[in-house]
C-alpha positions as CSV (number, residue, x, y, z in Angstrom):
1,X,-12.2,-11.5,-12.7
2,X,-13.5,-10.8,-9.5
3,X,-15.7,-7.7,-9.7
4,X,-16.3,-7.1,-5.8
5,X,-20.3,-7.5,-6.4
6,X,-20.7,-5.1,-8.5
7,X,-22.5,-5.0,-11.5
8,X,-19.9,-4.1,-14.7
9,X,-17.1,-3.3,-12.2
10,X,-13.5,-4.4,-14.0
11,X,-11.2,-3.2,-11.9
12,X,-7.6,-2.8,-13.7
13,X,-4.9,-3.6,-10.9
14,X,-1.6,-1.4,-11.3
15,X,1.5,-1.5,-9.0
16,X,4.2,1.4,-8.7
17,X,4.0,5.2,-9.9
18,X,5.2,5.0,-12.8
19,X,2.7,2.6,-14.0
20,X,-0.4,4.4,-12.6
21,X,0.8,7.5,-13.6
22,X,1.4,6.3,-17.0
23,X,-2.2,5.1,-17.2
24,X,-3.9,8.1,-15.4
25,X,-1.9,10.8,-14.6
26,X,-2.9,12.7,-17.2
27,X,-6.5,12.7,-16.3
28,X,-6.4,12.3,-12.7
29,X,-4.9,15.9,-13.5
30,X,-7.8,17.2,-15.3
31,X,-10.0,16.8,-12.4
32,X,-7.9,19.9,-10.7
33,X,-10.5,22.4,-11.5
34,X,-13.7,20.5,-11.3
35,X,-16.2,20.6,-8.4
36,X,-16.2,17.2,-5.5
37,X,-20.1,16.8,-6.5
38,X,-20.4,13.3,-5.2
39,X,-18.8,10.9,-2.9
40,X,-20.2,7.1,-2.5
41,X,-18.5,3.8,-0.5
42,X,-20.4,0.6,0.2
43,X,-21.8,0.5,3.8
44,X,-22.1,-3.2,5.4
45,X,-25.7,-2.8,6.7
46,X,-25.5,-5.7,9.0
47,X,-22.3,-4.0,10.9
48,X,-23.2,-0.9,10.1
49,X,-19.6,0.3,9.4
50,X,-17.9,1.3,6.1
51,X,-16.6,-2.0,3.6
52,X,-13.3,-1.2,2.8
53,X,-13.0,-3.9,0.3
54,X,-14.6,-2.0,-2.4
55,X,-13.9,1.0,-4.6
56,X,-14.1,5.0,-3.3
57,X,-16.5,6.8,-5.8
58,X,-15.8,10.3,-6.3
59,X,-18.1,12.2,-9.2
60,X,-16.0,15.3,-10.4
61,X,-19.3,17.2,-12.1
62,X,-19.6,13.7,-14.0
63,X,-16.1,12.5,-13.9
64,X,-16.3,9.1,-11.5
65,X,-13.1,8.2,-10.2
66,X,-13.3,4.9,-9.0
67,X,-10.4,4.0,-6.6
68,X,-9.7,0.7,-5.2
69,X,-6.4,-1.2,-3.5
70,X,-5.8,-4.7,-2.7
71,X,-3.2,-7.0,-1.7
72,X,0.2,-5.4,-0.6
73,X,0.7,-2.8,-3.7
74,X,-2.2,-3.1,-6.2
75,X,-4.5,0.0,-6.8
76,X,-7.3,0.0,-9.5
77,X,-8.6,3.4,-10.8
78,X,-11.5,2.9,-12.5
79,X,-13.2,5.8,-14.3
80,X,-17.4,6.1,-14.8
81,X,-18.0,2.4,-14.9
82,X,-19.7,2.0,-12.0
83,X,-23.3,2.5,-11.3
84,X,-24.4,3.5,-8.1
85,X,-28.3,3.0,-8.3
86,X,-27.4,-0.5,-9.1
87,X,-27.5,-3.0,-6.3
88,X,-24.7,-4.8,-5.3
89,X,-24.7,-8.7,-5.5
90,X,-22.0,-9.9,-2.6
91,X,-24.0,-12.9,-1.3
92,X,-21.8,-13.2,2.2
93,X,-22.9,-9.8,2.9
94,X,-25.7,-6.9,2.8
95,X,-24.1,-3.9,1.3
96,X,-25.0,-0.9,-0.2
97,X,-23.8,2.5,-1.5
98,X,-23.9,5.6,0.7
99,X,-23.1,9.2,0.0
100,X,-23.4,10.2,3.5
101,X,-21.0,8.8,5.5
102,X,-18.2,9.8,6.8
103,X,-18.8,13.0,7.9
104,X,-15.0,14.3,6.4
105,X,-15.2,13.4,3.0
106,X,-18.8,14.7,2.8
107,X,-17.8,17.7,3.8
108,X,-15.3,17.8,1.1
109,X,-18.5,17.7,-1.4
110,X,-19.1,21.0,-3.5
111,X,-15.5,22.3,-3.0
112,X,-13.4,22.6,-6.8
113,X,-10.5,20.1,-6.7
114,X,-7.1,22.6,-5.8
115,X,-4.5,18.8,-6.3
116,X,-4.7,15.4,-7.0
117,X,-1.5,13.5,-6.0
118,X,0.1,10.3,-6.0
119,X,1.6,9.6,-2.6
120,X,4.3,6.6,-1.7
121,X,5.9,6.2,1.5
122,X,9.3,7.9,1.8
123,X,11.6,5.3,2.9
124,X,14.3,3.5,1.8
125,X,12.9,-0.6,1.6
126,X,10.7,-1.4,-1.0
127,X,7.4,-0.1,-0.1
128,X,8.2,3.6,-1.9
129,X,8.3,2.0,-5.1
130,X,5.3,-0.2,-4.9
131,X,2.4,1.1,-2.6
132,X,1.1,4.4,-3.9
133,X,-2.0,6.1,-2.2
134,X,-3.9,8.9,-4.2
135,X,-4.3,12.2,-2.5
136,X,-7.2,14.7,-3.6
137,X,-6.6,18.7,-1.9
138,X,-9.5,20.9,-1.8
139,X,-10.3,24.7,-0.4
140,X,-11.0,23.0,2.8
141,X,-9.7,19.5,3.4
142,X,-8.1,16.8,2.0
143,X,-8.7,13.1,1.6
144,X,-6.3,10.4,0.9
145,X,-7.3,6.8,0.2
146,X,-4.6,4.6,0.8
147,X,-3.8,0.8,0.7
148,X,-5.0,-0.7,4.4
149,X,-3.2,-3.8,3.6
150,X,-5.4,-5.8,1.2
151,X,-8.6,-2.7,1.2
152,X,-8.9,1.0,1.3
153,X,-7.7,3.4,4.3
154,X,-9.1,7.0,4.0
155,X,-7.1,10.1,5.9
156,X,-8.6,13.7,6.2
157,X,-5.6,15.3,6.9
158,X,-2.8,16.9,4.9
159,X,-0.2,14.1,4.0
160,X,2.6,14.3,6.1
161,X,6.8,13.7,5.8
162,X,6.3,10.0,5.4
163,X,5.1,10.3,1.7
164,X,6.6,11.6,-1.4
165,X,4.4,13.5,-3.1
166,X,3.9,13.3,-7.1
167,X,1.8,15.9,-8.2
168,X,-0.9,15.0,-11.4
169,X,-1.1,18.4,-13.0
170,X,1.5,18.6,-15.8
């Protein structure tokens, strides 16, 4: 299994909601409540721009949701098996983690989760039952990571009426 360079990462690929909520909607709910303490992604040193191949990181006071989508409809949500402080080990590239960049997400750090949802697109051809992006609300902002076709997208903006949203608190 390809682990993306990273050291221990086994990324578990699910398509639809049903599935994902089935596997972690449940505890992607308990995170409503806890603080945004940390936010990493792997930084491409050499093009010195974000690698969107590779799983979000977000600590919830020591809850790591690890969120990551490939192909056309796969998402992997991880949970506290990565280690940041380990180096990664992508030979075609120099990468590392970052917790400063961009500017919106870390501004989302401190703030007490207010929703976690599971977004798909609200249409009728097959893309509403298969690509699902994962939504977190805050105080004061929102970030959604969504599938980018084959790697992660991030939006900082309340989603709009293209998504159905699926709330994770039961």
């Amino acid at each position: 299994m390809f682990n993306f360079g990273i050291p221990g990462y086994r990324p578990e690929w699910l398509s639809g909601r049903s599935a994902i909520t089935a596997a972690h909607g449940a505890r992607l709910g308990r995170l409503v409540g806890r603080r945004l303490t940390r936010a990493l992604l792997v930084w491409d040193l050499d093009e010195d721009e974000w690698f969107a191949d590779c799983p979000v990181l977000l600590d919830f006071e020591g809850e790591q949701v690890e969120v990551n989508h490939r192909k056309f409809d796969e998402l992997s949500i991880t949970w506290n098996t990565i280690d940041p402080t380990r180096s990664l080990e992508w030979s075609d590239f120099h990468l590392a983690w970052r917790d400063d960049v961009p500017n919106e997400l870390i501004a989302l750090v401190g703030q007490p989760c207010s929703a976690v949802e599971l977004l798909t697109w609200r249409n009728r051809d097959f893309v509403e039952r298969t690509i699902v992006s994962l939504g977190f609300g805050f105080p004061n902002g929102q970030v959604t990571i969504y599938n980018a076709l084959d790697e992660n997208g991030m939006e900082f903006t309340p989603p709009g009426d293209h998504y159905t949203r699926y709330s994770m608190v039961f």
